[in-house]
C-alpha positions in Angstrom: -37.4 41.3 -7.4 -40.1 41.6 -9.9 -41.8 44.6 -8.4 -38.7 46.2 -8.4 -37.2 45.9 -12.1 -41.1 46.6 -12.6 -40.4 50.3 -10.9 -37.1 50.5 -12.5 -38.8 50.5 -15.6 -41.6 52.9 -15.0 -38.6 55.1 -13.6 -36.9 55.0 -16.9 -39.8 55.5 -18.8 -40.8 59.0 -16.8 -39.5 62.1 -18.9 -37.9 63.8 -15.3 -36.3 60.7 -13.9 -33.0 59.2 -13.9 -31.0 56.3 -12.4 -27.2 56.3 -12.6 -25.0 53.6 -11.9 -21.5 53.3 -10.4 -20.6 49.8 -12.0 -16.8 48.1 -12.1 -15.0 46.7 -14.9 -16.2 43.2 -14.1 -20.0 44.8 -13.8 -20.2 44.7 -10.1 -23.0 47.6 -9.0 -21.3 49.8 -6.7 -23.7 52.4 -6.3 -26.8 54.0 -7.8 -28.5 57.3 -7.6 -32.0 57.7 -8.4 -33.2 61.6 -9.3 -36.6 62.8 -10.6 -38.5 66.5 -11.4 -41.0 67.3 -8.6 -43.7 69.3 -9.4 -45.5 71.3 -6.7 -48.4 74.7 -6.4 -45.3 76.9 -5.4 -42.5 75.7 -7.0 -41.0 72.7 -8.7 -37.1 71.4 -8.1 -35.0 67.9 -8.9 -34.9 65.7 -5.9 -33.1 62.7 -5.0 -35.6 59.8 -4.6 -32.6 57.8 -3.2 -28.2 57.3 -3.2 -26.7 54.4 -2.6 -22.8 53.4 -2.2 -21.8 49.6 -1.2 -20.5 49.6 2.2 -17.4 48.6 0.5 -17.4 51.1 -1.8 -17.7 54.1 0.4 -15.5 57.6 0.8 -14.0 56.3 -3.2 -15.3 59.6 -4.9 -18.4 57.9 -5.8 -21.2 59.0 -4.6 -19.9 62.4 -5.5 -19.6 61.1 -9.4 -23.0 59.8 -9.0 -24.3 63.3 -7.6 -22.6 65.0 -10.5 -24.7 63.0 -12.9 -27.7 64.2 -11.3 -26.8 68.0 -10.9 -25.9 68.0 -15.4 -29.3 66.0 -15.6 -31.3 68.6 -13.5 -30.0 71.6 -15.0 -30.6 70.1 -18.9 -34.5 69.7 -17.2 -34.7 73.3 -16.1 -34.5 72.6 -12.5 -32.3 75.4 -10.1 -32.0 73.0 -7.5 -31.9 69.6 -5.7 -33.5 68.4 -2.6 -32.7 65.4 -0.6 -34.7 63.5 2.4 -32.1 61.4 4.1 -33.7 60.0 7.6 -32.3 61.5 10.8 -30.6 58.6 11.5 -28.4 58.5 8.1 -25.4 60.8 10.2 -22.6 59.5 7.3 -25.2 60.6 4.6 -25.6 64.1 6.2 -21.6 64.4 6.6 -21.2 63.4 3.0 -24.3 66.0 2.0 -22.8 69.0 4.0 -19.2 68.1 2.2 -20.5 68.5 -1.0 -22.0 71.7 -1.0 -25.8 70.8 0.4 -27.4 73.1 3.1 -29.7 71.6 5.3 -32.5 73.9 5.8 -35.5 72.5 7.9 -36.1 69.1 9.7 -39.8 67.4 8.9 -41.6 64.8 10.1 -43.6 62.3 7.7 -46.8 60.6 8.3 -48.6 57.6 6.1 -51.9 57.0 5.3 -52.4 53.4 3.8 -54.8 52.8 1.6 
């Protein structure tokens, strides 16, 4: 738990990253979003570094409040545009994605080299 309110914090810290929260009236966390500036050679673009809805939660308009927050925060940045990575196997996420307005536009692999 440590390491992660330790990454929360640098993520607060960092000029081009946000986390939003979905809470209820009695502070439950219901979801979270988690969007940052990416900076690349060719180009540079907001992505989302992750979304998540309680299971309970879901199809409630939230994640769509959530991606909202992240679409007024990317254009006050600069940014013309937001990527997302979900894994093949997130088939809900894609649905939800599509729904909103997202076009899917190539399929990657990804590799890791520990160090």
């Amino acid at each position: 738990m440590e390491e992660m309110n330790t990454r929360v914090l640098r993520i607060t810290e960092a000029k081009d990253n946000a986390i939003f929260v979905y809470e209820e009236i009695e502070n439950k966390l219901l979801g979270w979003v988690h969007v940052f500036g990416k900076y690349l050679i060719e180009l540079e673009y907001a992505e989302i570094g992750g979304l998540n809805i309680d299971c309970n939660a879901r199809r409630q308009g939230i994640g769509l409040k959530l991606m909202g927050k992240c679409e007024i925060g990317a254009i006050e940045n600069g940014y013309q545009e937001i990527k997302l990575r979900p894994g093949e196997q997130r088939k809900e996420a894609h649905k939800f994605y599509k729904k909103i307005g997202c076009d899917k536009i190539k399929s990657q692999q990804l590799f890791l080299l520990k160090l």
